[in-house]
TORKE-41015 format. One line per 8 residues: their letters; for each residue x, y, z of N, C-alpha, C. Coordinates in steps of 0.05 Angstrom, whole numbers, plus 5000, padded with zeros to 4 digits. Layout:
BEGIN
A) X,Y,Z,X,Y,Z,X,Y,Z  ...
// end
This chain:
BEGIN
XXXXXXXX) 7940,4543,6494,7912,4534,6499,7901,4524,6473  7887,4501,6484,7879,4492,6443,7849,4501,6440  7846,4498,6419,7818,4516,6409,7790,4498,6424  7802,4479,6429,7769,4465,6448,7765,4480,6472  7791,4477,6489,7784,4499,6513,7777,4528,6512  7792,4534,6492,7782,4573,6481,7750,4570,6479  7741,4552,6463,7709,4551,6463,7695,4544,6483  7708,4531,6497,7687,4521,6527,7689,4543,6545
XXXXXXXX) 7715,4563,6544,7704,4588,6555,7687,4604,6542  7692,4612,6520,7681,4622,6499,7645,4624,6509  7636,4599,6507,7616,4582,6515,7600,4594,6544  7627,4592,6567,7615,4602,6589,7616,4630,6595  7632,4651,6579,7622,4676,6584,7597,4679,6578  7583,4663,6555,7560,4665,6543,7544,4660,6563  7535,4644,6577,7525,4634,6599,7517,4644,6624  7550,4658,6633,7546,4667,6647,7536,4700,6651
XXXXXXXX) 7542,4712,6621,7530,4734,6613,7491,4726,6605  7488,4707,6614,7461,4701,6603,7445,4708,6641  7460,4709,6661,7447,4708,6686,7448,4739,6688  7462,4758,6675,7460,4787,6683,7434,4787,6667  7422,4775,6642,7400,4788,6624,7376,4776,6639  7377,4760,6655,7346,4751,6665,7336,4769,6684  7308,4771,6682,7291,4791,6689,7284,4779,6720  7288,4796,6746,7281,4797,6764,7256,4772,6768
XXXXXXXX) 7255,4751,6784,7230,4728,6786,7225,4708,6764  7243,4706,6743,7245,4679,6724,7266,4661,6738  7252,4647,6750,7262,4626,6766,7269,4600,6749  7248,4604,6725,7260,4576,6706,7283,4582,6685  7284,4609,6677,7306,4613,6663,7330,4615,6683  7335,4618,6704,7355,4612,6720,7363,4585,6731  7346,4561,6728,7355,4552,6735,7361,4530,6708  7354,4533,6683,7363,4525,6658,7391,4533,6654
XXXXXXXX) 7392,4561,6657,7421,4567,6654,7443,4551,6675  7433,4550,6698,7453,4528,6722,7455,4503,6709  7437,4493,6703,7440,4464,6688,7461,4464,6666  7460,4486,6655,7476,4486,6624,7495,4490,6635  7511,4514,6653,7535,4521,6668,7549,4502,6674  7539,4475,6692,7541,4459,6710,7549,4431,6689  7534,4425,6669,7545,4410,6639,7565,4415,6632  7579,4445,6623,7599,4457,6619,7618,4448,6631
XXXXXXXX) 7620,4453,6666,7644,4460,6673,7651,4418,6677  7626,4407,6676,7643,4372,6685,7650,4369,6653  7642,4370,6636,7655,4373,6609,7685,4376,6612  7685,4410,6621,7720,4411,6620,7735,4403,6633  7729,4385,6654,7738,4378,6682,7742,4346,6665  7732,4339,6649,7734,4314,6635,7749,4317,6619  7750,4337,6599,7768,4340,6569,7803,4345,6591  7804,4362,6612,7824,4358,6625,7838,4335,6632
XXXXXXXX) 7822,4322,6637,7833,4297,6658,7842,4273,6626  7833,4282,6610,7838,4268,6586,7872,4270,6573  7867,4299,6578,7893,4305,6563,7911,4304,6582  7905,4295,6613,7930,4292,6637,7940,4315,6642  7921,4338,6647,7934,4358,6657,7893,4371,6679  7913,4394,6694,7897,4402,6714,7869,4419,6697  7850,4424,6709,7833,4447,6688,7841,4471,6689  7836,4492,6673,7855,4517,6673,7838,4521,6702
XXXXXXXX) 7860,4556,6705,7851,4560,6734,7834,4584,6726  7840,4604,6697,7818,4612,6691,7801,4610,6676  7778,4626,6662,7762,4620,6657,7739,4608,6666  7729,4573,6660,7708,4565,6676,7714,4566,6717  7700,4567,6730,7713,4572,6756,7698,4552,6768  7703,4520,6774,7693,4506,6786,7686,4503,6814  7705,4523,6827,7703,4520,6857,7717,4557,6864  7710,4565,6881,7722,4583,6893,7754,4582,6905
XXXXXXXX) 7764,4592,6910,7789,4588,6920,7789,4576,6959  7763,4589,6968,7762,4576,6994,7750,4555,7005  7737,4543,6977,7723,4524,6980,7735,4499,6976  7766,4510,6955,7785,4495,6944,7802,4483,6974  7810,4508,6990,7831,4505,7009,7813,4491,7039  7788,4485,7041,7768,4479,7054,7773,4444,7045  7764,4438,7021,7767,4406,7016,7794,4399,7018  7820,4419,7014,7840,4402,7015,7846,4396,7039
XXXXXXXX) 7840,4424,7062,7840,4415,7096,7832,4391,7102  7807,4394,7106,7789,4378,7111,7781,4346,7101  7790,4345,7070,7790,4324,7064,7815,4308,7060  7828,4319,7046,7853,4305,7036,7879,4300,7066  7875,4328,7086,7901,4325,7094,7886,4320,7121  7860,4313,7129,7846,4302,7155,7845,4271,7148  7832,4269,7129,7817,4243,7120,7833,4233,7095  7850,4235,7090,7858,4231,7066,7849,4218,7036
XXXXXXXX) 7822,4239,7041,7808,4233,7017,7823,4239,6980  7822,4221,6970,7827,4226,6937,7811,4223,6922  7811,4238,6902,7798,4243,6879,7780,4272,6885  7795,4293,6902,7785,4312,6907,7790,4333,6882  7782,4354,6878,7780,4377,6853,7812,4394,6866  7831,4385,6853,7856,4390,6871,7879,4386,6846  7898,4408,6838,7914,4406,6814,7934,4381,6824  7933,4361,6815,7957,4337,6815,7976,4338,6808
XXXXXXXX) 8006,4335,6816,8024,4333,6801,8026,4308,6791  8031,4317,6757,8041,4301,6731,8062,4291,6731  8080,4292,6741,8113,4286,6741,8115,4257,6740  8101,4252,6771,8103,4221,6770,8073,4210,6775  8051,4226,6778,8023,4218,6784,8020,4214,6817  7989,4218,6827,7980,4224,6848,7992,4208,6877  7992,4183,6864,8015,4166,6886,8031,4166,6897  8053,4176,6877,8078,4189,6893,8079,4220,6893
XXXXXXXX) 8073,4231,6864,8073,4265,6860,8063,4278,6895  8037,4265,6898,8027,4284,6915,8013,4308,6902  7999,4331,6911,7983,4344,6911,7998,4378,6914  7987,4395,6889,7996,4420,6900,7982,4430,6916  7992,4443,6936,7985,4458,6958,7961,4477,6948  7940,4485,6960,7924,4512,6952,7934,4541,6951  7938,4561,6937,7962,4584,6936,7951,4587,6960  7931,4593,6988,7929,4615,7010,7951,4599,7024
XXXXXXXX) 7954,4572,7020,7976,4553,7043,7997,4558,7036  8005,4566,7008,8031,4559,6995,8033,4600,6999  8020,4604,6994,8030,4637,7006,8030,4641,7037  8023,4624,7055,8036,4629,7082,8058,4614,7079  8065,4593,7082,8084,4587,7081,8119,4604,7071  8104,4611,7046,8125,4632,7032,8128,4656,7051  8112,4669,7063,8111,4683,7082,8130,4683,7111  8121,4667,7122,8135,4649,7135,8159,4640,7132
XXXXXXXX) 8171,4626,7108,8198,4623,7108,8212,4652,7090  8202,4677,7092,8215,4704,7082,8231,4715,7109  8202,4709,7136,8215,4707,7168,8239,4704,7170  8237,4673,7170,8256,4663,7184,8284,4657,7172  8279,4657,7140,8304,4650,7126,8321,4673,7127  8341,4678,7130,8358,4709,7136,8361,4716,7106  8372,4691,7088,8378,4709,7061,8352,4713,7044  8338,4701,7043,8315,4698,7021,8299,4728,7038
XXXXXXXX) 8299,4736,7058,8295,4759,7063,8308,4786,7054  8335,4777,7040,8350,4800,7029,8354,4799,7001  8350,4772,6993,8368,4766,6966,8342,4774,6951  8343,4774,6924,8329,4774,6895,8314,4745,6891  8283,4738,6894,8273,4716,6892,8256,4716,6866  8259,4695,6846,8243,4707,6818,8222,4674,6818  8208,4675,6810,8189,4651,6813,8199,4636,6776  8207,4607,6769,8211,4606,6744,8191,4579,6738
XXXXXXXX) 8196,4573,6718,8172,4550,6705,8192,4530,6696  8218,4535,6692,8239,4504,6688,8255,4512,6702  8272,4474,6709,8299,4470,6724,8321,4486,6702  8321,4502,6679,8341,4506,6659,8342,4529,6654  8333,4556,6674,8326,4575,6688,8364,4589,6675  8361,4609,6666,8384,4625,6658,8378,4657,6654  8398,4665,6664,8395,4703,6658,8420,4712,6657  8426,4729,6641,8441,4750,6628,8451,4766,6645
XXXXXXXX) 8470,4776,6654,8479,4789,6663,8501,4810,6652  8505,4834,6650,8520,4858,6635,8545,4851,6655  8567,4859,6641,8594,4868,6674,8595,4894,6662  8615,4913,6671,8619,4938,6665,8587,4949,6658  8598,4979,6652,8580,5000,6638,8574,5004,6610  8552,5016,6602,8546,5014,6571,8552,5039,6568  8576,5032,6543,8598,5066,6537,8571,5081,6525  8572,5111,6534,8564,5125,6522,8582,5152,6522
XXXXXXXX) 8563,5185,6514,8589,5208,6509,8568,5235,6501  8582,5246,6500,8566,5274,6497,8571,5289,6465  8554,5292,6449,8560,5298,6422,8532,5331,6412  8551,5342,6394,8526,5369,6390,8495,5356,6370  8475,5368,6373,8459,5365,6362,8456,5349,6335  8473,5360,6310,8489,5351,6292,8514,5336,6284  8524,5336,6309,8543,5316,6302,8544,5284,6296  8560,5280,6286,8560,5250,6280,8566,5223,6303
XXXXXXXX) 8546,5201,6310,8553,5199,6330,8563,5168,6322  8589,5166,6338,8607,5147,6333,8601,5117,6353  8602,5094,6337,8601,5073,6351,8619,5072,6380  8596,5057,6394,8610,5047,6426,8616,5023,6424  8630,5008,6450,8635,4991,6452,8613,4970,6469  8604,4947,6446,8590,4938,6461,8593,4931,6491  8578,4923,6510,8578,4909,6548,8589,4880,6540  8600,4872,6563,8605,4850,6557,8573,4828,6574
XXXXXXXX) 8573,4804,6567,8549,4797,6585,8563,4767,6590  8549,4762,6611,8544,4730,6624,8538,4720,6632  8522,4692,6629,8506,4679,6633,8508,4664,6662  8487,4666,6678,8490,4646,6697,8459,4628,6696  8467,4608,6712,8445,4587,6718,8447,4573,6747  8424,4581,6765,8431,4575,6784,8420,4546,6790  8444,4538,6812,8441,4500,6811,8413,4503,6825  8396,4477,6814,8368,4473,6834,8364,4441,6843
XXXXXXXX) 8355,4443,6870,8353,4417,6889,8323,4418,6890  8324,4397,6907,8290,4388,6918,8292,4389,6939  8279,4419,6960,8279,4410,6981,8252,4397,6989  8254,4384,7020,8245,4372,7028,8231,4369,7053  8213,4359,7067,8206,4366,7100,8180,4350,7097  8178,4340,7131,8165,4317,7124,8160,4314,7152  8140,4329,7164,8124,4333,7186,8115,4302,7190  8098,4304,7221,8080,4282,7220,8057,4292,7247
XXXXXXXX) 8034,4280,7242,8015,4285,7270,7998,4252,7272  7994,4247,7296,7971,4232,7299,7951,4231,7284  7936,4214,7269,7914,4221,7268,7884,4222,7288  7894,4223,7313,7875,4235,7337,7880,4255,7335  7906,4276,7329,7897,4304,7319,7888,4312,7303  7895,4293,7277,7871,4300,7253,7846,4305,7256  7832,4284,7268,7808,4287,7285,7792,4301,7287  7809,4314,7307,7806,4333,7327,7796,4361,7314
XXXXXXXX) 7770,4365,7313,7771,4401,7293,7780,4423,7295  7792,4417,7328,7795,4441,7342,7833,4439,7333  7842,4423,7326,7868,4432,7317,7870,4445,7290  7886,4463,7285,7887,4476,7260,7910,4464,7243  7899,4445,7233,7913,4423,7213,7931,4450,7196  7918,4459,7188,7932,4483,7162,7950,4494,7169  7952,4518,7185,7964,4529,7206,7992,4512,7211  7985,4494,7232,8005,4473,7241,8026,4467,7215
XXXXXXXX) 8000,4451,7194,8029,4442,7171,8045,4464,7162  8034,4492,7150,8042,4515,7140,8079,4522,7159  8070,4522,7184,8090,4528,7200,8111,4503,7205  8100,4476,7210,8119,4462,7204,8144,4456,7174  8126,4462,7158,8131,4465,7125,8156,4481,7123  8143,4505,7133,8169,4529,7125,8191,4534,7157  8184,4519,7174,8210,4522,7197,8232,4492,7182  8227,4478,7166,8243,4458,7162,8252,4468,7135
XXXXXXXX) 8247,4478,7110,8251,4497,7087,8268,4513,7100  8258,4535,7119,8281,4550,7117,8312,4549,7133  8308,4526,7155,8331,4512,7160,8349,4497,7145  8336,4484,7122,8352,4478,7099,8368,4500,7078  8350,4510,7079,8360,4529,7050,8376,4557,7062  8372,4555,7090,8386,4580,7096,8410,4572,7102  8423,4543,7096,8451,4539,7102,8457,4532,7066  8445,4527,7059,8456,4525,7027,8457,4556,7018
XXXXXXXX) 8441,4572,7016,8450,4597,7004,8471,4614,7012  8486,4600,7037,8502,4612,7046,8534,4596,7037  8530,4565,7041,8556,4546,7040,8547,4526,7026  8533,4525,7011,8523,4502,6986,8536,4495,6970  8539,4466,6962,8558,4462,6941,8555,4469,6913  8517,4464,6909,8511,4468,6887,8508,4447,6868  8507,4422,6885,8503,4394,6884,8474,4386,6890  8460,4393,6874,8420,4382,6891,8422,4403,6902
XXXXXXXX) 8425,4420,6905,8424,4450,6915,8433,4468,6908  8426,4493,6922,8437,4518,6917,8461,4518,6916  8472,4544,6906,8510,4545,6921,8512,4577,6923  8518,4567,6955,8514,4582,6969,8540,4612,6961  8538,4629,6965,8555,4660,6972,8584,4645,6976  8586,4646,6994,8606,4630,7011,8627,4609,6996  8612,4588,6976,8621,4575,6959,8630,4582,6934  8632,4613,6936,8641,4625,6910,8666,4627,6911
XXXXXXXX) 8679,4625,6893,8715,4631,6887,8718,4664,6899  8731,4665,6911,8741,4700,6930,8768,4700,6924  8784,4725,6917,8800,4732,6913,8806,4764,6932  8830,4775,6935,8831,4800,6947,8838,4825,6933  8836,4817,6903,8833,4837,6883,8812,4858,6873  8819,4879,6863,8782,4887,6865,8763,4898,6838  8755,4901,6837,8728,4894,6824,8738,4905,6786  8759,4914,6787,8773,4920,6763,8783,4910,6754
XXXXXXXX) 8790,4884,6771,8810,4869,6751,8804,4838,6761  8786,4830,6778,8778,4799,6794,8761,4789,6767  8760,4766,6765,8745,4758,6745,8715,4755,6757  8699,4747,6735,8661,4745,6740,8662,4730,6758  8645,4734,6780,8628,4712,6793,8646,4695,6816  8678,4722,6820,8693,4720,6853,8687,4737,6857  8683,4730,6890,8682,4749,6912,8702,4765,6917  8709,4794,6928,8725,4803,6937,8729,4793,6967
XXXXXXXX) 8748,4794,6978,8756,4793,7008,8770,4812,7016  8768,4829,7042,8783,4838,7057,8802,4822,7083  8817,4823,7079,8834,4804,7112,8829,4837,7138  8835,4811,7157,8830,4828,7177,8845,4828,7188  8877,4829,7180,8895,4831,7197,8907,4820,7211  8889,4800,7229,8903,4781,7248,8884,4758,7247  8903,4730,7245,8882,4700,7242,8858,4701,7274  8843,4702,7254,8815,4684,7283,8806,4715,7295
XXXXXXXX) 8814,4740,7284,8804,4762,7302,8809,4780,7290  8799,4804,7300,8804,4828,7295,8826,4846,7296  8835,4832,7321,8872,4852,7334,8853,4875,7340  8871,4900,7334,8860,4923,7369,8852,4948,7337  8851,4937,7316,8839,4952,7281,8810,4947,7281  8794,4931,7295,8768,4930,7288,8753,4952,7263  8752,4959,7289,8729,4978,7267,8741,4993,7248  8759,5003,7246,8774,5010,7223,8772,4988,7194
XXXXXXXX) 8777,4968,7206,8772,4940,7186,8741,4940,7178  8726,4943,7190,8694,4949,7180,8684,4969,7168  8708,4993,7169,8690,5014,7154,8710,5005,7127  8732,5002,7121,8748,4981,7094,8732,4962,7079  8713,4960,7099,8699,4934,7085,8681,4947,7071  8663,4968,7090,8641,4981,7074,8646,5002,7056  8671,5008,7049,8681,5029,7032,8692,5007,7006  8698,4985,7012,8707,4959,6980,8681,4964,6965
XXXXXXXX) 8654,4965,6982,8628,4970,6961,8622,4989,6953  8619,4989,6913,8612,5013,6914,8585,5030,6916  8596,5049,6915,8567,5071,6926,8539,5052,6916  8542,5052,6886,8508,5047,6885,8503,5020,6894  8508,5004,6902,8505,4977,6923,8505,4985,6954  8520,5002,6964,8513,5013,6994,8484,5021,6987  8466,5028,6973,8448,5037,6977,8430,5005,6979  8418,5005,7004,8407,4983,7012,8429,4952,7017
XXXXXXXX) 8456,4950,7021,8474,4935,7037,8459,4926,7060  8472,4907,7067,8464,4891,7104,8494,4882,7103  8502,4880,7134,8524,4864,7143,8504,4833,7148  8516,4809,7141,8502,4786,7151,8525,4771,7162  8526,4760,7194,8540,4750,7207,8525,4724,7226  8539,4717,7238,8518,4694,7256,8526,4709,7290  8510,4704,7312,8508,4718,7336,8534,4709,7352  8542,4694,7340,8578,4700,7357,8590,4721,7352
XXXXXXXX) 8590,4717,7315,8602,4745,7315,8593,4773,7324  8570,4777,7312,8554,4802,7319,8566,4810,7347  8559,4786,7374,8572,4790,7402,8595,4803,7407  8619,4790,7386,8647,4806,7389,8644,4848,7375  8625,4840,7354,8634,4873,7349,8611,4887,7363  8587,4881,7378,8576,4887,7391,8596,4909,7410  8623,4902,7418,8626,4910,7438,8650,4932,7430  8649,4939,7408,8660,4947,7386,8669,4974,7398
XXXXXXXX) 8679,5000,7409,8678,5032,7413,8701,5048,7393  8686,5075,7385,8697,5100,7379,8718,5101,7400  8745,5116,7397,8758,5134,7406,8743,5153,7429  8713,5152,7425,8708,5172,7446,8692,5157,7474  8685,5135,7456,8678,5116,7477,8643,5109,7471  8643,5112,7445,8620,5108,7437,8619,5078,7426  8596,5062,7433,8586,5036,7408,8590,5040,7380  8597,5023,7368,8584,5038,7326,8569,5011,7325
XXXXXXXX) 8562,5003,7342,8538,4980,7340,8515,4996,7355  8492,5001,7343,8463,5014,7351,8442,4996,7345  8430,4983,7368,8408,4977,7375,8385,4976,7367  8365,4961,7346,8346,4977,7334,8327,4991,7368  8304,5016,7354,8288,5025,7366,8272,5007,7367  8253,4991,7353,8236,4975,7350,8235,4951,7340  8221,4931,7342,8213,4904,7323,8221,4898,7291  8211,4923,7286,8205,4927,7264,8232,4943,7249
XXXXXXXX) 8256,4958,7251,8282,4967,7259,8299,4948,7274  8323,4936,7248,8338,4916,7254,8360,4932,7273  8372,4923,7283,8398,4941,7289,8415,4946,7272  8441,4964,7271,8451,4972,7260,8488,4973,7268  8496,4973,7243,8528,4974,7246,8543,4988,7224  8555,5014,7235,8557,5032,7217,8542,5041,7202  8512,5046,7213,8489,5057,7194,8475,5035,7176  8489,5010,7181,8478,4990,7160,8463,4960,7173
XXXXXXXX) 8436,4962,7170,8420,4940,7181,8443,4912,7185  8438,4895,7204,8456,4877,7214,8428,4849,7209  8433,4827,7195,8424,4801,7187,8439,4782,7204  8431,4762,7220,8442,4742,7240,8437,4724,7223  8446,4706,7219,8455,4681,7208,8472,4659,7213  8449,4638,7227,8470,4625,7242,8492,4613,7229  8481,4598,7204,8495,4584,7186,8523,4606,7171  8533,4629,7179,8563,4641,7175,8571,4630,7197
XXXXXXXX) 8594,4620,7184,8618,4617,7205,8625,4623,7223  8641,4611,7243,8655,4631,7268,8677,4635,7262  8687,4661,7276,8722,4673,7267,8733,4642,7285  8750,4642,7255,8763,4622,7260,8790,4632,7239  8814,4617,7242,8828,4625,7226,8821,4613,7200  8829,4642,7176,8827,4651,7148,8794,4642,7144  8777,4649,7165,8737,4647,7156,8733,4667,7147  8713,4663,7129,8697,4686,7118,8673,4681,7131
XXXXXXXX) 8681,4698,7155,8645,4702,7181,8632,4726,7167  8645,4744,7161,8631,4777,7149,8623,4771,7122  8598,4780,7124,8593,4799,7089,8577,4817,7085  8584,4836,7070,8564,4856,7072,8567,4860,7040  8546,4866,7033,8527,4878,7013,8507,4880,7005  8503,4878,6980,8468,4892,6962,8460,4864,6961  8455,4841,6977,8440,4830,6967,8425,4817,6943  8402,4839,6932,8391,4846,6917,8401,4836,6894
XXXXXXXX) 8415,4857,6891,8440,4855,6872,8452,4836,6865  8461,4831,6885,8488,4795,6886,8471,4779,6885  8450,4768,6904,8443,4742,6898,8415,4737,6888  8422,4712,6869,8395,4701,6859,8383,4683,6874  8353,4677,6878,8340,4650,6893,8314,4655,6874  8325,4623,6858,8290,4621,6839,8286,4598,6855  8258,4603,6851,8233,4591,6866,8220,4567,6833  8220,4540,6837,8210,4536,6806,8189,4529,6811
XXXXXXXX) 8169,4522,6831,8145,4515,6829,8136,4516,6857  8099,4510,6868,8092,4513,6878,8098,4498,6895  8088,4497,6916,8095,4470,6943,8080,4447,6935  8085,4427,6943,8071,4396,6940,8071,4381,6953  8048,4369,6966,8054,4346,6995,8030,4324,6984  8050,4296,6999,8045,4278,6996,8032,4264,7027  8010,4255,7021,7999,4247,7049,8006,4214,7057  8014,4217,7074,8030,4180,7076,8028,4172,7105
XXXXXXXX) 7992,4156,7110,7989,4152,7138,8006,4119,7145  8014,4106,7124,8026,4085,7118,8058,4079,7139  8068,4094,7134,8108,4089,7140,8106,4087,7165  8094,4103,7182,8096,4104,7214,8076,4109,7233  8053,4084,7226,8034,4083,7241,8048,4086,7271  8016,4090,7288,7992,4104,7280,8001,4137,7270  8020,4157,7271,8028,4178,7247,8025,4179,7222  8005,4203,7210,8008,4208,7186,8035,4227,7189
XXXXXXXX) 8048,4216,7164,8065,4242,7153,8057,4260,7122  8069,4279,7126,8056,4299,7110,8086,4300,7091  8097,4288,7073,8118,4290,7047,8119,4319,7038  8126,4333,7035,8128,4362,7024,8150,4370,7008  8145,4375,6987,8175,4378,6967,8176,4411,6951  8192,4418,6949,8198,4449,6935,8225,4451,6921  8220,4457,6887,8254,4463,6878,8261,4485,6889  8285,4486,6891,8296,4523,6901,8326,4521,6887
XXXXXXXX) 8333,4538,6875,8363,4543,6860,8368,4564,6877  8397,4569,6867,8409,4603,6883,8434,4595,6875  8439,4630,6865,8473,4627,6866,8480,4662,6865  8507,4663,6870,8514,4697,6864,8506,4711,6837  8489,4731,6831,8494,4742,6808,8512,4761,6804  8510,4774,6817,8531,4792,6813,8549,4795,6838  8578,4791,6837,8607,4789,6851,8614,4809,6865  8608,4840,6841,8616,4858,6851,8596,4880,6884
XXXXXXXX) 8571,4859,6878,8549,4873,6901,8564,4860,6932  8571,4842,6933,8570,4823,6958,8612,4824,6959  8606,4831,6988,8639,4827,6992,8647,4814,7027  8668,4810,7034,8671,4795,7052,8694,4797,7063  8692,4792,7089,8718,4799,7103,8726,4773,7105  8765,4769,7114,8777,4739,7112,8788,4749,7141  8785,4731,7154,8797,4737,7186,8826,4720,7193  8847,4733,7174,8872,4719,7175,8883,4743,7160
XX) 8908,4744,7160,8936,4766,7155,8944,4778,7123  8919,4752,7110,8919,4761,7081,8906,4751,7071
// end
């Protein structure tokens, strides 16, 4: 922050600490102070637009937040009014950039695609401020030992660490409505885009976090190097695999092969695991029985209670594979753990009643990276003999 803006807040705490000191019925010292307030804040709304950037969001407060998400409805994405009080993206300017979203839109949306996306509901999502986004990661344990009060305590061996960076794309989605529904007051412009926004987001991104090259996108689980060695001796950042015995199926071992799978993870990653499969599969072990003639597939009780397989919440996903010979359709783990999805900036739409009259379309763009962090959380079954 440079010292002109520090003072123009500076300035308006003063100001606005000047409306708690007026005495009940001085109507002229109140409305001197509005005048001076009101000087202030087009001042900084000017020194902003100078230096090509948005006005802070704290400090002076030019608009409310619902008054904010009110003009952008209403004006920008009904009427496609410009030159509204609305943060612009700088990248490439108002023309093409387009407009950031107001956070209540850009937090449904996010909402919304947490729904419907299967992994971004399980995985680790961190919000970042660059495409050059990197974190550290330990392998192994940090040696430690037990020594007396006085004893001398002897160097360990440092952890080893490594770096990952997950690839980031631009996704994309790019609604359109009449403008006779724009119009229209009784349609809920907001609403409508919000849900169009994030049913096309999370159809994209829920097949990259799974099988992404990592090319303008994520890379996905799936696209990780897997090996059937385990976690002692596989190098960083492969997957383990279990085979299942027979290509394209299970053979008459099923479930036996599923509790192998959930015993490769260890303990402190079963705590909070999901199996994630797509509904073909789920259908085959659905029909899964005990020796006694019991399911080990359980039904959630409610909405709100996923079902379960071997005690462990079950994630549908269409984008896994079908058993096919040597697929990796299964995986189960910590999520959490294993995978990363940074988020690098807010949403941004571009209003374009132009390309396909009489349709406006609504341009909407979002970076999203993802990749495995950690190898040893996430494991997978191979549906072939080895």
């Amino acid at each position: 922050m440079d010292g002109a803006a520090l003072d123009y807040e500076v300035k308006a705490d003063a100001l606005e600490a000047g409306f708690e000191a007026v005495e009940p019925g001085d109507d002229s010292r109140i409305v001197a102070l509005e005048g001076e307030l009101g000087a202030l804040r087009q001042l900084v709304e000017r020194q902003a637009r100078l230096a090509g950037r948005p006005a802070l969001a704290s400090g002076i407060k030019s608009a409310d937040d619902d008054g904010l998400r009110a003009r952008f409805v209403n004006g920008y994405l009904r009427q496609g009014a410009m030159g509204l009080e609305m943060k612009s993206v700088v990248g490439t300017g108002n023309a093409t950039g387009g407009y950031a979203i107001p956070k209540q839109i850009d937090e449904q949306i996010a909402a919304t695609m947490k729904l419907i996306s299967p992994i971004r509901a399980i995985a680790n999502v961190v919000q970042v401020g660059t495409s050059g986004y990197r974190k550290l990661v330990t392998t192994g344990s940090t040696p430690s030992g037990w020594v007396a009060e006085d004893a001398t305590r002897s160097l360990t061996d440092t952890p080893s660490f490594n770096e990952i960076a997950p690839p980031i794309g631009e996704l994309y989605a790019n609604p359109a409505a009449s403008q006779v529904m724009l119009d229209d007051l009784a349609f809920d412009v907001e609403a409508w885009l919000a849900d169009e926004i994030a049913q096309e987001f999370a159809r994209a991104e829920g097949a990259a976090f799974i099988s992404g090259n990592g090319t303008n996108r994520p890379k996905g689980f799936l696209a990780s190097p897997v090996a059937s060695t385990g976690d002692a001796v596989r190098a960083f950042g492969t997957l383990q695999y279990l085979a299942s015995g027979t290509s394209a199926g299970f053979g008459t071992t099923g479930p036996e092969k599923l509790v192998d799978l959930v015993q490769s993870l260890k303990a402190p990653y079963r705590q909070g695991a999901v199996f994630v499969m797509n509904s073909a599969t789920a259908g085959t072990i659905r029909k899964f029985k005990t020796t006694d003639g019991a399911f080990i597939w359980q039904p959630g009780l409610s909405q709100d209670r996923p079902d379960t397989l071997l005690g462990y919440p079950v994630i549908e996903a269409e984008d896994m594979p079908d058993l096919a010979a040597d697929s990796l359709s299964i995986a189960f783990g910590n999520f959490k753990a294993g995978y990363l999805i940074a988020d690098r900036r807010e949403t941004t739409i571009l209003r374009d009643p132009y390309s396909n009259k009489p349709y406006v379309q609504f341009y909407a763009t979002k970076r999203v990276g993802g990749m495995v962090m950690n190898s040893n959380a996430i494991k997978l079954m191979k549906f072939g003999t080895a």
